[in-house]
C-alpha positions as CSV (number, residue, x, y, z in Angstrom):
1,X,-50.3,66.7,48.8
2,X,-53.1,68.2,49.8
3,X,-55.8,65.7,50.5
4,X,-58.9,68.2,50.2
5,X,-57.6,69.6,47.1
6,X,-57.3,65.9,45.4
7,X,-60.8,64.8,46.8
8,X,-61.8,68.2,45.0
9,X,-60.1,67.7,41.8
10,X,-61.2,64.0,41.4
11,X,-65.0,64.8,42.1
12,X,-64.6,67.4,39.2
13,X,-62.8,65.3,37.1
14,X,-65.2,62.3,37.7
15,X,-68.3,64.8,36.6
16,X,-66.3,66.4,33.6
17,X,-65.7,62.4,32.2
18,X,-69.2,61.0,33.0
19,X,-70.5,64.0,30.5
20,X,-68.1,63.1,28.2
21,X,-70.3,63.1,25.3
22,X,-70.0,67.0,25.4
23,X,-66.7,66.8,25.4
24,X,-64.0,66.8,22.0
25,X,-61.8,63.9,21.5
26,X,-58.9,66.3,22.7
27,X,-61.0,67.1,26.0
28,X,-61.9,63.8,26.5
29,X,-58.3,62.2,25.9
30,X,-56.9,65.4,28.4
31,X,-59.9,64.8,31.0
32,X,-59.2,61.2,31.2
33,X,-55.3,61.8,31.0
34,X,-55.5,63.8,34.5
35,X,-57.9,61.5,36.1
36,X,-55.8,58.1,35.5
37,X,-52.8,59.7,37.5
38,X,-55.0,60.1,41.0
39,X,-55.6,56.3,41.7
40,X,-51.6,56.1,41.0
41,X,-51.2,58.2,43.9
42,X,-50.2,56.8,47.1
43,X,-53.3,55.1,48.6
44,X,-55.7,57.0,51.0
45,X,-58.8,56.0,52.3
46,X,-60.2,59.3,51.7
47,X,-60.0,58.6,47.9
48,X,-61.8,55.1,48.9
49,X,-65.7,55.9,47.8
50,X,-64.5,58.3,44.6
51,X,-63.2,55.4,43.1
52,X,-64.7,52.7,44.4
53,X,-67.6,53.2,42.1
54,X,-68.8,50.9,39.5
55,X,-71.1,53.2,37.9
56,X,-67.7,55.3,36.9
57,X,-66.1,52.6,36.1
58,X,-69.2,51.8,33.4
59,X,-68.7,55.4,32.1
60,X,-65.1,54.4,31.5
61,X,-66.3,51.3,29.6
62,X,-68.5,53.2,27.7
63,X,-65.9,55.7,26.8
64,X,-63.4,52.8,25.4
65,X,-66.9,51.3,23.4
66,X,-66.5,54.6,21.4
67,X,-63.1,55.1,21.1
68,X,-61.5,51.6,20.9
69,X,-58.9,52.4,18.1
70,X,-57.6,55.7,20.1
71,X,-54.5,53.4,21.3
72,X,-53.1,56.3,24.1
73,X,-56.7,56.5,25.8
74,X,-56.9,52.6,26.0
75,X,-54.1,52.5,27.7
76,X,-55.2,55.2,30.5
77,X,-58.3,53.6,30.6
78,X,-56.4,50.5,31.5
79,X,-54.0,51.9,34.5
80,X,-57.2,54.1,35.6
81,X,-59.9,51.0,35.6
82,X,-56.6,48.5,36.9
83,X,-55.5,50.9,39.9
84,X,-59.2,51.1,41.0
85,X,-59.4,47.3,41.4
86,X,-56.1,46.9,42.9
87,X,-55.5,49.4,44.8
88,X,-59.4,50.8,45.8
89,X,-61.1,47.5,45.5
90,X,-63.4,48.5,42.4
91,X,-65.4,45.7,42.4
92,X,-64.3,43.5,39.4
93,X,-67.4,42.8,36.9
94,X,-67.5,40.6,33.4
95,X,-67.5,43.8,31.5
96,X,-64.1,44.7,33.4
97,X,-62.9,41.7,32.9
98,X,-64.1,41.1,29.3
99,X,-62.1,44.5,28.4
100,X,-59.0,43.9,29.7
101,X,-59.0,40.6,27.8
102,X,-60.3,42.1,24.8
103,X,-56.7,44.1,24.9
104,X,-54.5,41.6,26.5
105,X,-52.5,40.7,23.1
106,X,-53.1,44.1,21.1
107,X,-49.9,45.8,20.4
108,X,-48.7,48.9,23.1
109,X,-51.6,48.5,25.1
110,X,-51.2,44.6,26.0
111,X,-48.0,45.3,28.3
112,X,-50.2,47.4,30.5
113,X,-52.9,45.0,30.8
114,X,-50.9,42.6,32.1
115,X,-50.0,44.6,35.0
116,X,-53.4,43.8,36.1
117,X,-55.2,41.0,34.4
118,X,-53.1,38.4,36.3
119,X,-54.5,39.1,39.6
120,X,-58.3,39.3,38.1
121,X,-61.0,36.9,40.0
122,X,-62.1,35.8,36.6
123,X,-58.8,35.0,34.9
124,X,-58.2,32.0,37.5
125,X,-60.2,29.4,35.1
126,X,-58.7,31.1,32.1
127,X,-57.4,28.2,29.9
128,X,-54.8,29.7,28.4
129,X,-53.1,31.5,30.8
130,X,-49.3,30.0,30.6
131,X,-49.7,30.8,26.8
132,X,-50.5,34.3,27.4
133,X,-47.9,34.6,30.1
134,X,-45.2,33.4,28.3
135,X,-46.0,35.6,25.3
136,X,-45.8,39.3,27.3
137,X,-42.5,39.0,27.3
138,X,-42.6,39.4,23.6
139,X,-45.1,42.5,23.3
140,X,-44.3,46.3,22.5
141,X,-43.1,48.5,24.5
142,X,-40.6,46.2,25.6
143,X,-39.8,47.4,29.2
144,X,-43.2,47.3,30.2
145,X,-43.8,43.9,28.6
146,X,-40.5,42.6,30.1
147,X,-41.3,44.1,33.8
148,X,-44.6,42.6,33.6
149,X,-44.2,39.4,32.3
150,X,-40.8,39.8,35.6
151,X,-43.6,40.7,38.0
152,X,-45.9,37.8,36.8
153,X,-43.5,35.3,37.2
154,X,-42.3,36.3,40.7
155,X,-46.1,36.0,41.4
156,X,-46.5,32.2,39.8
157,X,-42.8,31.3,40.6
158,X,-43.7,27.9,42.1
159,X,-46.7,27.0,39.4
160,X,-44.4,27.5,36.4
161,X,-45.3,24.1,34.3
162,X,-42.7,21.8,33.0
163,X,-43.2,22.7,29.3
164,X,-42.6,26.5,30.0
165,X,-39.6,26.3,32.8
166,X,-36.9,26.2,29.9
167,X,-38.4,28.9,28.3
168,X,-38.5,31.1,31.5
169,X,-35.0,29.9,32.5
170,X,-33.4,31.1,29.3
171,X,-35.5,34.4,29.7
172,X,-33.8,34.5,33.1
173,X,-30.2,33.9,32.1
174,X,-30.7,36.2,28.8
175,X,-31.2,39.0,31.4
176,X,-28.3,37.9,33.9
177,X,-25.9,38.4,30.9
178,X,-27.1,41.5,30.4
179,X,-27.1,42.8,33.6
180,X,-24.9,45.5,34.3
181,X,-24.8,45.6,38.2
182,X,-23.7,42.5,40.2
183,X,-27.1,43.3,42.2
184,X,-29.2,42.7,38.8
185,X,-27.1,39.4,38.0
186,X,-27.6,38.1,41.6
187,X,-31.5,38.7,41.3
188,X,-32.0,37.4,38.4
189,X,-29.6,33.8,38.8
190,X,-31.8,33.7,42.4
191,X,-34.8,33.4,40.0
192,X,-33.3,30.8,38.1
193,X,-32.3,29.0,40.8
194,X,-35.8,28.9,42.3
195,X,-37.8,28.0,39.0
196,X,-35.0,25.1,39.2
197,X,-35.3,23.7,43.0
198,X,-39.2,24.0,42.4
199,X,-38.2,21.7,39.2
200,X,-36.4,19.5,41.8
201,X,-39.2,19.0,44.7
202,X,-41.6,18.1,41.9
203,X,-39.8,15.6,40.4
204,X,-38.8,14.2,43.8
């Protein structure tokens, strides 16, 4: 890849979307649909100040303000808004926060969310976080529901609480069976057997 080329193509990306009220719909949706695959790229510092930028980040909101019911761009304005965080540490505001909450149980755009709510500042005193966990696995489209609600629990595999261990457990095993590599089945019984010994040293 070449680097100078990139920086190039996100600067005039990042100028094309903050005038996005010139733009169609179609421009718009194609505009943001390039820019959402640069964060995505392998980290480089030299992308570091083009997306660490919260005033792009407000355009963004501002965008999804308007278009709210355009499912495909919410879900670009997810990964883009998400990858800045994560991986170019955007710093996190209410308003980020506040929209990826907003969208965390609507139907094909939840799944994405939940690749990066999870590991939000703000959603540590969320009250209803085991709930909401428990209930990706159950959201559309089904593989990215079921590999983020995966990732989630390998991230809270020692907090699971006792009311949702059975639940997880039978996830688990469901996915065991259906495993069609031994590699797959021994992954998944290694989760099962962890959510079980933590079971054990609490009850100890």
């Amino acid at each position: 890849m070449d680097t100078k080329k990139n920086i190039e193509n996100i600067g005039l990306l990042k100028e094309k979307i903050s005038d996005w009220h010139r733009l169609s719909d179609e421009e718009l949706f194609l505009a943001v649909k390039e820019f959402e695959k640069m964060p995505r790229l392998e980290v480089s510092i030299y992308y570091q100040d083009l997306f660490k930028d919260p005033k792009f980040s407000n355009t963004l909101l501002d965008i999804y303000n308007k278009h709210k019911d355009n499912t495909k761009l919410v879900v670009l304005l997810v990964s883009a808004i998400g990858n800045m965080i994560q991986r170019y540490n955007l710093p996190e505001t209410k308003e980020i926060y506040e929209f990826m909450l907003e969208n965390s149980d609507k139907s094909k755009i939840g799944p994405y969310v939940a690749i990066f709510l999870p590991r939000l500042k703000n959603f540590e005193s969320y009250d209803k976080k085991w709930e909401y966990f428990m209930n990706i696995k159950k959201m559309s489209p089904k593989k990215v529901a079921e590999s983020s609600f995966e990732t989630i629990m390998d991230l809270y595999l020692e907090k699971i609480p006792e009311p949702y261990k059975n639940e997880a457990v039978q996830y688990f095993n469901k996915k065991a069976e259906e495993s069609n590599n031994e590699y797959g089945k021994q992954y998944y019984e290694g989760i099962i057997n962890k959510i079980k010994s933590c079971e054990t040293l609490q009850t100890e």
